[in-house]
KEFI-196643 format. One record per residue (C-alpha): x, y, z. Coordinates in steps of 0.05 Angstrom, whole numbers. Example, Ala and Ser with C-alpha at 12.3 -4.5 7.8 and 13.67 -1.06 7.14 Angstrom:
! KEFI-196643
<pt><x>246</x><y>-90</y><z>156</z></pt>
<pt><x>273</x><y>-21</y><z>143</z></pt>
//
This chain:
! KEFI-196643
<pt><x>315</x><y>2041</y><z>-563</z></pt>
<pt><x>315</x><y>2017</y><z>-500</z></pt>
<pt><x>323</x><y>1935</y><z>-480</z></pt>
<pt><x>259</x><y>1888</y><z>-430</z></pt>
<pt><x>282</x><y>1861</y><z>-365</z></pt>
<pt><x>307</x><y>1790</y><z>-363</z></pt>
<pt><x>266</x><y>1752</y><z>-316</z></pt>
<pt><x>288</x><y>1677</y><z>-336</z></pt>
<pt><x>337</x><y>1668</y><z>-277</z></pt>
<pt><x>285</x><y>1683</y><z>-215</z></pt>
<pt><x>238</x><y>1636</y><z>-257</z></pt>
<pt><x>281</x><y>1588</y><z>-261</z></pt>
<pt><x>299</x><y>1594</y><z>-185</z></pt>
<pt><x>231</x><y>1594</y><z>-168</z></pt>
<pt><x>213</x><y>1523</y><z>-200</z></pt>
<pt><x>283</x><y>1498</y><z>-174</z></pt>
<pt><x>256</x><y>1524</y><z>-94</z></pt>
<pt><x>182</x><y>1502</y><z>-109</z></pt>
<pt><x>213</x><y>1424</y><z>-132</z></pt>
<pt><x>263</x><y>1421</y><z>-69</z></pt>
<pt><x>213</x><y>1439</y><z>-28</z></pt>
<pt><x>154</x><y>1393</y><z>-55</z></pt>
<pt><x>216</x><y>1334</y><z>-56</z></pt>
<pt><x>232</x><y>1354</y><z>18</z></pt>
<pt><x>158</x><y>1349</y><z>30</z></pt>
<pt><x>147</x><y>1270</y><z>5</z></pt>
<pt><x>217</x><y>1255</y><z>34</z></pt>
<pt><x>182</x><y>1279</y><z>99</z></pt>
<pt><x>117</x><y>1240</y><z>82</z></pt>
<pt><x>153</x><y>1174</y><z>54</z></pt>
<pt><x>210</x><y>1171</y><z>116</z></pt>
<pt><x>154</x><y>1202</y><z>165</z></pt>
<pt><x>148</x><y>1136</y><z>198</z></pt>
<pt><x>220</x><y>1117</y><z>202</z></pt>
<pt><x>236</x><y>1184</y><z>239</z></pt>
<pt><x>188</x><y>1180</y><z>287</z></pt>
<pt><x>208</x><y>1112</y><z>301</z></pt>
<pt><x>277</x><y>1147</y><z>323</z></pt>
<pt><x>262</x><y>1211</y><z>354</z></pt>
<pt><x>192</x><y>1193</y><z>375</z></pt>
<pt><x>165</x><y>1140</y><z>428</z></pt>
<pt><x>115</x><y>1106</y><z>377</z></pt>
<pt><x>146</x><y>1037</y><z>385</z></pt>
<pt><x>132</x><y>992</y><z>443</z></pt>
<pt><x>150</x><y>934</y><z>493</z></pt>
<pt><x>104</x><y>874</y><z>475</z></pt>
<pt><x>89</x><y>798</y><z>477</z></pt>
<pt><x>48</x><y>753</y><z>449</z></pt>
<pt><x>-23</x><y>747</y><z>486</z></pt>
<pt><x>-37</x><y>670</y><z>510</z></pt>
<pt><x>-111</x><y>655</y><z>529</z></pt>
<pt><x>-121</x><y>612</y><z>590</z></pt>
<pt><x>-190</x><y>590</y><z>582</z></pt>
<pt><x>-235</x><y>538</y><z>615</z></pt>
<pt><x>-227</x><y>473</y><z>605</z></pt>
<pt><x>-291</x><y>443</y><z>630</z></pt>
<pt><x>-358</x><y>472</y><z>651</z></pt>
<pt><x>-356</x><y>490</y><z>724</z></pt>
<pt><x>-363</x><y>544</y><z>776</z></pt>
<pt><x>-293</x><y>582</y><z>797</z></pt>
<pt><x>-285</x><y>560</y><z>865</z></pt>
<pt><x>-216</x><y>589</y><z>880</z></pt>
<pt><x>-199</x><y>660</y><z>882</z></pt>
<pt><x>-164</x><y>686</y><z>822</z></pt>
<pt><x>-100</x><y>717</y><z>819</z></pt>
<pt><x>-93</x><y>796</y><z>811</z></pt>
<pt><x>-69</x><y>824</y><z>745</z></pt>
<pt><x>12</x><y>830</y><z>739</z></pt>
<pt><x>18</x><y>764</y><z>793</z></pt>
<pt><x>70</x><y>731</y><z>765</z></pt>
<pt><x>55</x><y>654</y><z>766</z></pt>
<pt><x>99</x><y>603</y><z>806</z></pt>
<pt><x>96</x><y>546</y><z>843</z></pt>
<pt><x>59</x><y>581</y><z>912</z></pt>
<pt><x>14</x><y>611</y><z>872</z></pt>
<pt><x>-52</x><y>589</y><z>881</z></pt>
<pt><x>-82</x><y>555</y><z>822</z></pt>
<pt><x>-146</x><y>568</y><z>783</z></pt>
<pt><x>-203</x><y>521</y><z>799</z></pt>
<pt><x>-257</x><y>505</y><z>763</z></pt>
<pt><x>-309</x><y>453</y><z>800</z></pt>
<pt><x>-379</x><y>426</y><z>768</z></pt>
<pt><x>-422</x><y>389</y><z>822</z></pt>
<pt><x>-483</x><y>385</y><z>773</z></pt>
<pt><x>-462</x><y>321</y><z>734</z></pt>
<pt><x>-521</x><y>280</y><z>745</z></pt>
<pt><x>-524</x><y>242</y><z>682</z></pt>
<pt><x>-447</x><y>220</y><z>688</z></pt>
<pt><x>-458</x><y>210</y><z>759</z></pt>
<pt><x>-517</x><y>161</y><z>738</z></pt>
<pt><x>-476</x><y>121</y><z>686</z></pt>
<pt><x>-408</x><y>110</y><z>733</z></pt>
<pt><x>-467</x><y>87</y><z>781</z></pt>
<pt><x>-506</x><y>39</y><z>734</z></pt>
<pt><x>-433</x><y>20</y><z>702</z></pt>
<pt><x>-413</x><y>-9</y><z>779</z></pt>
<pt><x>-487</x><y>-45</y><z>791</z></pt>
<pt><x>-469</x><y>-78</y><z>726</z></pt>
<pt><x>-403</x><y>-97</y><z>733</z></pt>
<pt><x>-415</x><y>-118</y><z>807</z></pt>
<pt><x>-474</x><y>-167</y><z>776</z></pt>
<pt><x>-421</x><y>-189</y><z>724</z></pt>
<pt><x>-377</x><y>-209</y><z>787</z></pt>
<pt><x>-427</x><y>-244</y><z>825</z></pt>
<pt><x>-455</x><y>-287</y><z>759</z></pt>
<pt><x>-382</x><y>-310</y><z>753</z></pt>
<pt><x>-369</x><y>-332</y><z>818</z></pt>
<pt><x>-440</x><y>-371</y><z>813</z></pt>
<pt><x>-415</x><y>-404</y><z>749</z></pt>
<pt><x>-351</x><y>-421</y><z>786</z></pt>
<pt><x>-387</x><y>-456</y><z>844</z></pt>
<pt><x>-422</x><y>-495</y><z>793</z></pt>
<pt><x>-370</x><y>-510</y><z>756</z></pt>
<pt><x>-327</x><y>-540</y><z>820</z></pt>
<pt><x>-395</x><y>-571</y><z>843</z></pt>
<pt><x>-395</x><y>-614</y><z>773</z></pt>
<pt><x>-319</x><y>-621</y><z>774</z></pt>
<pt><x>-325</x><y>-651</y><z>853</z></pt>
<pt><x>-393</x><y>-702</y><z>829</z></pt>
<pt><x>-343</x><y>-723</y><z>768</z></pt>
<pt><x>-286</x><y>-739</y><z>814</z></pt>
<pt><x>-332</x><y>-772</y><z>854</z></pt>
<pt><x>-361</x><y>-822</y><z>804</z></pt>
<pt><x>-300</x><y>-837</y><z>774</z></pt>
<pt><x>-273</x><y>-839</y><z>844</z></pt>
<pt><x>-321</x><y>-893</y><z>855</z></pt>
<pt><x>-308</x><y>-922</y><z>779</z></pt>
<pt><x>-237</x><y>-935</y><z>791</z></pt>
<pt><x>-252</x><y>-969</y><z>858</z></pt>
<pt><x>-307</x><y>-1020</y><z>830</z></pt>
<pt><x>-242</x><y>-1027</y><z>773</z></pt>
<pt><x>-197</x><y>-1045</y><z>818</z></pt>
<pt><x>-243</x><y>-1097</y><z>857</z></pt>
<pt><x>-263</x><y>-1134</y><z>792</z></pt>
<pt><x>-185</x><y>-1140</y><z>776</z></pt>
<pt><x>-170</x><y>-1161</y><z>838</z></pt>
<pt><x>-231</x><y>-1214</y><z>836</z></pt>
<pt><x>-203</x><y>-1236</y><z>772</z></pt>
<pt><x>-130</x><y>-1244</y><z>787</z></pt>
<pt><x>-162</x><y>-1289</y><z>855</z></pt>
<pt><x>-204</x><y>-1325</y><z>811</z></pt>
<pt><x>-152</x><y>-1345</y><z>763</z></pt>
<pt><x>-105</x><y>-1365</y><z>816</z></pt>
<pt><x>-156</x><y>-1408</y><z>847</z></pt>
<pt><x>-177</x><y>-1435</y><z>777</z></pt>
<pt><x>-104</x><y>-1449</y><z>768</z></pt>
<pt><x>-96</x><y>-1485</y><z>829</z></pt>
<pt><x>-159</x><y>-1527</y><z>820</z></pt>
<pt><x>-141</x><y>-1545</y><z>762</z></pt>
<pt><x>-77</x><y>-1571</y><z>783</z></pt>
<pt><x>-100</x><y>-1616</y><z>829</z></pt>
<pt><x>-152</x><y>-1645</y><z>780</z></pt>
<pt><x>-95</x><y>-1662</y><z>731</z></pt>
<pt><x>-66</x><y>-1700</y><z>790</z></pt>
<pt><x>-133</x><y>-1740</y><z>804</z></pt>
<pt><x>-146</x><y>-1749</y><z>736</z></pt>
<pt><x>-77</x><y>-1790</y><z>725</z></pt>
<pt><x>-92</x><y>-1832</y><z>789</z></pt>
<pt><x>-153</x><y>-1849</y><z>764</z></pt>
<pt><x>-134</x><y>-1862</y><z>692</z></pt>
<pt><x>-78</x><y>-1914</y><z>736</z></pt>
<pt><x>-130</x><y>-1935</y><z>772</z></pt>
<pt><x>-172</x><y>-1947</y><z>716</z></pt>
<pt><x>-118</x><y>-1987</y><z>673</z></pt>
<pt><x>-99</x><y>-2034</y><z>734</z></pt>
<pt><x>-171</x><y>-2051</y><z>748</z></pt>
<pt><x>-180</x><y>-2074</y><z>670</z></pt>
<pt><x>-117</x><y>-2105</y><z>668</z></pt>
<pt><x>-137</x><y>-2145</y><z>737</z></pt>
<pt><x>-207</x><y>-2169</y><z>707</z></pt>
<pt><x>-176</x><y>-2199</y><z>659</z></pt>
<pt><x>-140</x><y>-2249</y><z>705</z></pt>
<pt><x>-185</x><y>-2244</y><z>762</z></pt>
<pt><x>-250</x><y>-2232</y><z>780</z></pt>
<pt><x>-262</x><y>-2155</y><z>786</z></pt>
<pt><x>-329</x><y>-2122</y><z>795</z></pt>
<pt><x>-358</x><y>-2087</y><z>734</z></pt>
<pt><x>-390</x><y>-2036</y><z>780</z></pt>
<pt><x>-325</x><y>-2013</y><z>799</z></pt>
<pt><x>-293</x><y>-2009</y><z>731</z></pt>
<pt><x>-355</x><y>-1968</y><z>716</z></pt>
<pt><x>-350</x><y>-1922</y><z>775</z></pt>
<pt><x>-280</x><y>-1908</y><z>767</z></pt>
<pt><x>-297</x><y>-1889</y><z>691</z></pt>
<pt><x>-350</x><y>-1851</y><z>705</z></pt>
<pt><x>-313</x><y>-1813</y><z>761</z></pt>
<pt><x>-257</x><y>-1810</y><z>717</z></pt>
<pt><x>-303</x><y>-1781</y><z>667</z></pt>
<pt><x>-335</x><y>-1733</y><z>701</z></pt>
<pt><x>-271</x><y>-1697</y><z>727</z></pt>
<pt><x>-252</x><y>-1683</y><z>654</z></pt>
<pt><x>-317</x><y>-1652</y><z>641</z></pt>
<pt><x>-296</x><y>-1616</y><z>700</z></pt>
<pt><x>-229</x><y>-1595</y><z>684</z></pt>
<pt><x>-253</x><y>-1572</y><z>616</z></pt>
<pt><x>-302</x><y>-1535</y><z>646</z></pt>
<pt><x>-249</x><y>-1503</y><z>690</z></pt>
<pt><x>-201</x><y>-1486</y><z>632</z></pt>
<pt><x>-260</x><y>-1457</y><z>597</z></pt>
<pt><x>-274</x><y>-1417</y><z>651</z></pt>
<pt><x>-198</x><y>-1389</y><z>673</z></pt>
<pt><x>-195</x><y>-1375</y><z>597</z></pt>
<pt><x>-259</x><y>-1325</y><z>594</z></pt>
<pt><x>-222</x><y>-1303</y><z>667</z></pt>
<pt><x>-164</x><y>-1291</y><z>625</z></pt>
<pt><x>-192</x><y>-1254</y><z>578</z></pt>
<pt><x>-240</x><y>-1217</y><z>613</z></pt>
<pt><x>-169</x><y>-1194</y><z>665</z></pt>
<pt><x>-136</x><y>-1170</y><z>591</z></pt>
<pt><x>-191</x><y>-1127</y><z>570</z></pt>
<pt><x>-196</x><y>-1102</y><z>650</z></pt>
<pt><x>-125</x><y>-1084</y><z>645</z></pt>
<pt><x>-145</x><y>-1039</y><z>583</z></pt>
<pt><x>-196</x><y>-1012</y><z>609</z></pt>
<pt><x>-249</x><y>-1046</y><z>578</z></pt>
<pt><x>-293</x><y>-1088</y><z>635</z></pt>
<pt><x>-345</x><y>-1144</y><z>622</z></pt>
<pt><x>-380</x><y>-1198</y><z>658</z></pt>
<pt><x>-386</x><y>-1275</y><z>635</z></pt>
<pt><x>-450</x><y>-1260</y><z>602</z></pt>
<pt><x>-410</x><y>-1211</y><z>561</z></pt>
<pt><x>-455</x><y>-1144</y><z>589</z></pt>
<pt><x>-416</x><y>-1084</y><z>617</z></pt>
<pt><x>-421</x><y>-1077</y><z>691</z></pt>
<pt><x>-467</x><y>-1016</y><z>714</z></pt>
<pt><x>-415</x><y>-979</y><z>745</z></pt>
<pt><x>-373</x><y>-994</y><z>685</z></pt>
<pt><x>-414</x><y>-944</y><z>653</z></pt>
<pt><x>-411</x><y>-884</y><z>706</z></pt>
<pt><x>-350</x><y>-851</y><z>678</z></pt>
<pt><x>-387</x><y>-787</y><z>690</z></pt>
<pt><x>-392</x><y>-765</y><z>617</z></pt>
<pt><x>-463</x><y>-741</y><z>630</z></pt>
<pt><x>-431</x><y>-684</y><z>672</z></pt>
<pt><x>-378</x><y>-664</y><z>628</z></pt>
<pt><x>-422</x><y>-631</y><z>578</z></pt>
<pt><x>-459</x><y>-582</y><z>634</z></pt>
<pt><x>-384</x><y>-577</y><z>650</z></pt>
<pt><x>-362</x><y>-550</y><z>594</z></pt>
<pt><x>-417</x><y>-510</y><z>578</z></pt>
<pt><x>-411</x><y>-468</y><z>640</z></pt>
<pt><x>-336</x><y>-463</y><z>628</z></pt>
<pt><x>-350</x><y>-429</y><z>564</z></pt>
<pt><x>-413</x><y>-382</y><z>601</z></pt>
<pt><x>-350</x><y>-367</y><z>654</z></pt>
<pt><x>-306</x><y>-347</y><z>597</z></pt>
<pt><x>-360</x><y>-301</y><z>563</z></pt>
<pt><x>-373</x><y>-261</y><z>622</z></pt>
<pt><x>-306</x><y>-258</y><z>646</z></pt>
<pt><x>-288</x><y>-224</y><z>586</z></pt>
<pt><x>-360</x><y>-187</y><z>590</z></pt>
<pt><x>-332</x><y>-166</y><z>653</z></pt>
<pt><x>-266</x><y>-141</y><z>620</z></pt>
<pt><x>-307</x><y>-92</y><z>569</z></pt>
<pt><x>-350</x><y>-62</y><z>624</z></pt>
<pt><x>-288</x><y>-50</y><z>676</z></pt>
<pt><x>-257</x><y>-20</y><z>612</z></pt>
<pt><x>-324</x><y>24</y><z>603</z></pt>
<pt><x>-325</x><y>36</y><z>677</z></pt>
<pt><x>-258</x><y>59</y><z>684</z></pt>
<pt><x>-270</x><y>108</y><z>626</z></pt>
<pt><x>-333</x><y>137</y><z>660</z></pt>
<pt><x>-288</x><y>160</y><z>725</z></pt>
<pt><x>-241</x><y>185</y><z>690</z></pt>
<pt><x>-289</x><y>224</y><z>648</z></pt>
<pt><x>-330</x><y>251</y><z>718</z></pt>
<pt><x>-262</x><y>261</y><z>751</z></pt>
<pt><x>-243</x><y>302</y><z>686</z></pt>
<pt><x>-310</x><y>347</y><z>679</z></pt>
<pt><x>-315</x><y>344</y><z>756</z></pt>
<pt><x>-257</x><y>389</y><z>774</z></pt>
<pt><x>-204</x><y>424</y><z>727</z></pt>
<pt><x>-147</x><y>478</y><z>738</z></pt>
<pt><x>-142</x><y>524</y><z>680</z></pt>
<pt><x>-73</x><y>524</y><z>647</z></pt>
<pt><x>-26</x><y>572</y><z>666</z></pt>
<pt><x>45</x><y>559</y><z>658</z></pt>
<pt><x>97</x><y>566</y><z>711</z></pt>
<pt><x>132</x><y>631</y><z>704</z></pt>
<pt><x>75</x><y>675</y><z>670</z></pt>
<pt><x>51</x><y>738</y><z>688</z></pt>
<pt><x>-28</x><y>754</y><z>689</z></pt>
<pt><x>-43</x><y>810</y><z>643</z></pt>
<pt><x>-121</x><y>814</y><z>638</z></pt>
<pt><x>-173</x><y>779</y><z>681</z></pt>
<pt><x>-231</x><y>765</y><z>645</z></pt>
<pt><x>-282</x><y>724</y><z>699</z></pt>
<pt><x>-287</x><y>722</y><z>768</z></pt>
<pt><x>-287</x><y>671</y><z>829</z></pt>
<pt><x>-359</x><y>645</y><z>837</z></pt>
<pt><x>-375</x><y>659</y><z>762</z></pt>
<pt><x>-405</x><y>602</y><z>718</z></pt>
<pt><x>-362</x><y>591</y><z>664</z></pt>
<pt><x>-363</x><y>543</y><z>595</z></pt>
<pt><x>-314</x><y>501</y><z>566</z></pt>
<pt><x>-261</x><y>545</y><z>528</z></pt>
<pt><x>-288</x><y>605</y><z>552</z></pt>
<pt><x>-222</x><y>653</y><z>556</z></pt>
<pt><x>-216</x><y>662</y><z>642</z></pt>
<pt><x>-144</x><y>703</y><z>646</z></pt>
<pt><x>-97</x><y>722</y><z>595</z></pt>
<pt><x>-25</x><y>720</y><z>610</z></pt>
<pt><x>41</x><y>731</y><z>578</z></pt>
<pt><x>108</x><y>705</y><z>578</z></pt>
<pt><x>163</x><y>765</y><z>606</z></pt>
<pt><x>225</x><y>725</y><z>579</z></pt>
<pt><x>205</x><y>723</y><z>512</z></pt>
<pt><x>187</x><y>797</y><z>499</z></pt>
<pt><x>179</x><y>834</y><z>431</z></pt>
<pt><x>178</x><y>900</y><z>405</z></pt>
<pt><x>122</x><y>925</y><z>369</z></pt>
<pt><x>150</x><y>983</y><z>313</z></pt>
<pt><x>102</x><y>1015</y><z>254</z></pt>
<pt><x>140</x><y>1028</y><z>194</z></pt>
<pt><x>125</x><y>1055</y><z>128</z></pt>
<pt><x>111</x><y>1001</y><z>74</z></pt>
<pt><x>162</x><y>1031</y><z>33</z></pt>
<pt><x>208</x><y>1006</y><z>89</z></pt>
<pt><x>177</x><y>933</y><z>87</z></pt>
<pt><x>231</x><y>917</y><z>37</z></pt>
<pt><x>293</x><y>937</y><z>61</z></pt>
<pt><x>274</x><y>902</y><z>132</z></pt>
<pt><x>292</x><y>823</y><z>131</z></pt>
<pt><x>275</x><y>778</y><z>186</z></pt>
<pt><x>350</x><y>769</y><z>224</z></pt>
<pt><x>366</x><y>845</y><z>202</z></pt>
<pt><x>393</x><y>881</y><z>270</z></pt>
<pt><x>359</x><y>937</y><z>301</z></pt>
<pt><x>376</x><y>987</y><z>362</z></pt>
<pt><x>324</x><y>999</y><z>411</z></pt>
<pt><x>326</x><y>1058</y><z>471</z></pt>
<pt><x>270</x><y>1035</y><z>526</z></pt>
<pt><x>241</x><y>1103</y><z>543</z></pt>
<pt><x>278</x><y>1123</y><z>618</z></pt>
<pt><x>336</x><y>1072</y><z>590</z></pt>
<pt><x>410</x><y>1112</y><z>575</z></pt>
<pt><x>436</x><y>1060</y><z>536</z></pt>
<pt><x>409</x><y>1020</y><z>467</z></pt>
<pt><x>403</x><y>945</y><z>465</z></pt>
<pt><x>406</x><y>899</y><z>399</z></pt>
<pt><x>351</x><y>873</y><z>377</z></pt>
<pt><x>334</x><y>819</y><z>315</z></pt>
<pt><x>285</x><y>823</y><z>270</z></pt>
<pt><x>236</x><y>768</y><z>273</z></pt>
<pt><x>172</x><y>782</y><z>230</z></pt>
<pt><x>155</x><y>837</y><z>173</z></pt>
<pt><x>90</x><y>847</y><z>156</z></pt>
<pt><x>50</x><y>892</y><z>104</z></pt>
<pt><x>0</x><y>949</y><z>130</z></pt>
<pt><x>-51</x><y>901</y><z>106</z></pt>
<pt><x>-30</x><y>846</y><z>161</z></pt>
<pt><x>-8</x><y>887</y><z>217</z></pt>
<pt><x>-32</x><y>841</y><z>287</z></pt>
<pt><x>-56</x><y>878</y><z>334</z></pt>
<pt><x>-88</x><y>868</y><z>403</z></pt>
<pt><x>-120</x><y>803</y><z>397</z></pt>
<pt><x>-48</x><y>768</y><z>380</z></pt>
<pt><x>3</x><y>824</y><z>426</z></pt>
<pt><x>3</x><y>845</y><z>494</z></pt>
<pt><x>12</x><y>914</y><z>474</z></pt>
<pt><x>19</x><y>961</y><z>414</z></pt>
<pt><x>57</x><y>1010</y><z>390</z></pt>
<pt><x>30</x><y>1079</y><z>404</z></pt>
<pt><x>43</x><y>1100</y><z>328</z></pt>
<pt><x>3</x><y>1043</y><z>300</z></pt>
<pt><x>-43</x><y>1074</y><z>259</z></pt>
<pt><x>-82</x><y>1054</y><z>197</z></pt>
<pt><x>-37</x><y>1044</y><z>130</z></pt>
<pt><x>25</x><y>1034</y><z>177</z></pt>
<pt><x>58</x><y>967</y><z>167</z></pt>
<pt><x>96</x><y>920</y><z>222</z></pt>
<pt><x>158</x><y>895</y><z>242</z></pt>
<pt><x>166</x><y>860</y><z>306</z></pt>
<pt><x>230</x><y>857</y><z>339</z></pt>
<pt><x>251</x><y>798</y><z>393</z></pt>
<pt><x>296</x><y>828</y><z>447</z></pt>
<pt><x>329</x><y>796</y><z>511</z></pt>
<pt><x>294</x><y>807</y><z>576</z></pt>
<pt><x>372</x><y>806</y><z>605</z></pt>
<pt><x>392</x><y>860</y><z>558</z></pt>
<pt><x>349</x><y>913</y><z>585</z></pt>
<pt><x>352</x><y>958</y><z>642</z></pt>
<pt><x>291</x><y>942</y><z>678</z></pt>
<pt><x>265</x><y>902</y><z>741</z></pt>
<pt><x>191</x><y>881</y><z>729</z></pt>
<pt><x>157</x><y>865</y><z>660</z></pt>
<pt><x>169</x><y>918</y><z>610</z></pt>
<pt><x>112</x><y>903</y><z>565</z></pt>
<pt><x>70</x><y>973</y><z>552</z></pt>
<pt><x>143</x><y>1016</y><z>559</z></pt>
<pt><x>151</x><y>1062</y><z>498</z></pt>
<pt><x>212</x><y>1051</y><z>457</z></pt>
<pt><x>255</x><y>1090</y><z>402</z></pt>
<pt><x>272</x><y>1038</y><z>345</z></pt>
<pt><x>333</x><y>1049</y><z>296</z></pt>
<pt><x>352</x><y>1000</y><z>243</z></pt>
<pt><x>426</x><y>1016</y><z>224</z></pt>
<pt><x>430</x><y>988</y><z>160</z></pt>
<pt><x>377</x><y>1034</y><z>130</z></pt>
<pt><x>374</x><y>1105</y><z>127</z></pt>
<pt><x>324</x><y>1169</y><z>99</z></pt>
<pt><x>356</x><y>1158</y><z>32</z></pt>
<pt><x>343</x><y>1078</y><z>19</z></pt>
<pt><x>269</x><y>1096</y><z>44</z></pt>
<pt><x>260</x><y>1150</y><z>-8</z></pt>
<pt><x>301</x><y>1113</y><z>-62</z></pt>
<pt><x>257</x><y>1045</y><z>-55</z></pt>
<pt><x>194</x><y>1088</y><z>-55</z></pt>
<pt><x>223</x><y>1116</y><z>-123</z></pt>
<pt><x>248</x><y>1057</y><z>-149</z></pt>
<pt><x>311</x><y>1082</y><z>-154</z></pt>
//
């Protein structure tokens, strides 16, 4: 009886070659990516886009520069002009007729104002004059009162001698009556007199006190005419065009202030340069001189050579095993040597930037890929002008094939 063939072994060899080869085959899918960042140019050179765009609305009157100029102080700057801004124009206009009739008002009010303060002065110029007269009539009129009086006091006492020898001589003698009666009433009517005269230097006296205080009045006890003329009647016009000269001085203030604002907005929409940092080099133009342009309309875009980038696709298996800091080598294509380069944002296939936000991409950037962007010296590389565009090979030395295919397995 004879025995079958045993065919378990080539089975079994079979299965084992079919496995190796289908785990060689999603090793070569999952790590795809990483490889061809090594042995293929799908990285690249890159920097982050900046948009210089209009800042008013204008015409470009100056020509602009050509694409790769790098921007420094000669370099002719972008200029945007707008002769067309009537209705500004108009207000910066009305805003000077208003402020110039502000200015004229005041200085009318001002005249006014001295021509009341000069009448004032004037009347009590005049006030303190008639003052100083009726003083100076009082303090003559009480010295004359004074002195009169002093020499009635002496005639008084002769005649009251007089008076007293002539009675005591009638009684011994024969004396005329007549004569005793003169000298009585002579004697009598220089009293009356003198009391008259001390009546009199006492209203004098009292009038001189209130003079001195500035209160004047005339025997009859009525206020002189000019007494009255202090010029009170022009203080209140006075002072009511002091206040009008305050309120448009500081109606002046507001519309200078409103003024000044207007220039600086015509001067500001009148002529602009659009933005372009010292040290940048043009990478797109996207107007031309003559053209019309609005405000924030994108004129240029321009990049920045010393802070360059490098754009590498990965796998998003690898998205967790690259940390922002993590090292990286990087071979410019033409380049013999590698240069470090730090690992400054990861992101997801989902979230990949692309055109609108880099200079450049990578050539391998395709859809499903994810990102990681590398920062790299300018100094460290082996070039003269601006690198960005240059293909690169990318290797990151802390991961290899085998943590790709492990963190895809979860292994």
């Amino acid at each position: 009886m004879s025995k079958a063939p045993r065919r378990g072994k080539p089975r079994f060899l079979t299965i084992l070659l079919v496995g190796v080869l289908a785990f060689l085959l999603y090793s070569a899918w999952i790590g795809g990516p990483y490889l061809k960042s090594i042995f293929i140019r799908d990285s690249a050179i890159t920097a982050w886009k900046q948009l210089a765009s209009a800042p008013i609305a204008g015409q470009i009157v100056s020509p602009l520069p050509e694409i790769g100029t790098r921007v420094g102080p000669d370099t002719s700057a972008v200029l945007i002009r707008n002769d067309r801004l009537f209705t500004e124009r108009n207000r910066v206009d009305d805003l000077e007729q208003r402020v110039n009739a502000t200015r004229e008002q005041i200085d009318e009010v001002r005249q006014y104002i001295d021509q009341l303060h000069t009448l004032e002065s004037e009347r009590l110029g005049r006030r303190k004059a008639y003052a100083r007269i009726f003083r100076q009539r009082l303090h003559r009129e009480i010295a004359e009162l004074k002195q009169d009086s002093t020499a009635q006091l002496g005639q008084i006492t002769v005649l009251e001698d007089l008076l007293e020898r002539l009675k005591s001589a009638g009684s011994g003698t024969i004396v005329p009556q007549t004569r005793i009666d003169e000298t009585t009433l002579r004697l009598s009517e220089l009293r009356q007199d003198q009391a008259n005269k001390a009546a009199h230097l006492a209203k004098a006296v009292e009038q001189l006190k209130f003079a001195e205080s500035g209160h004047y009045q005339n025997y009859d006890g009525e206020v002189p005419g000019w007494a009255l003329d202090d010029g009170s009647d022009l203080r209140l016009p006075r002072l009511q065009m002091v206040v009008h000269s305050q309120e448009l001085e500081s109606q002046l203030r507001f519309q200078e202030a409103e003024l000044k604002l207007a220039r600086a907005d015509l001067a500001r929409m009148t002529e602009a340069q659009v933005p372009v940092p010292t040290g940048a080099t043009v990478l797109s133009i996207e107007s031309r001189t003559d053209a019309v342009v609005r405000p924030g309309q994108v004129v240029l875009t321009w990049v920045d050579c010393s802070d360059l980038l490098v754009d590498v696709p990965i796998s998003d298996a690898e998205t967790p095993l690259i940390l922002p800091g993590a090292k990286a080598q990087v071979v410019i294509e033409g380049s013999h040597r590698s240069v470090e380069a730090n690992v400054m944002l990861v992101r997801g296939s989902a979230a990949t930037l692309g055109s609108d936000d880099l200079a450049a991409v990578a050539k391998g950037r395709n859809p499903g890929l994810a990102q990681v962007l590398l920062s790299i010296e300018p100094d460290d590389l082996e070039v003269e002008t601006c690198p960005i565009g240059q293909a690169a090979y990318v290797e990151f030395p802390d991961i290899g094939l085998i943590d790709i295919i492990r963190a895809r397995m979860r292994l």
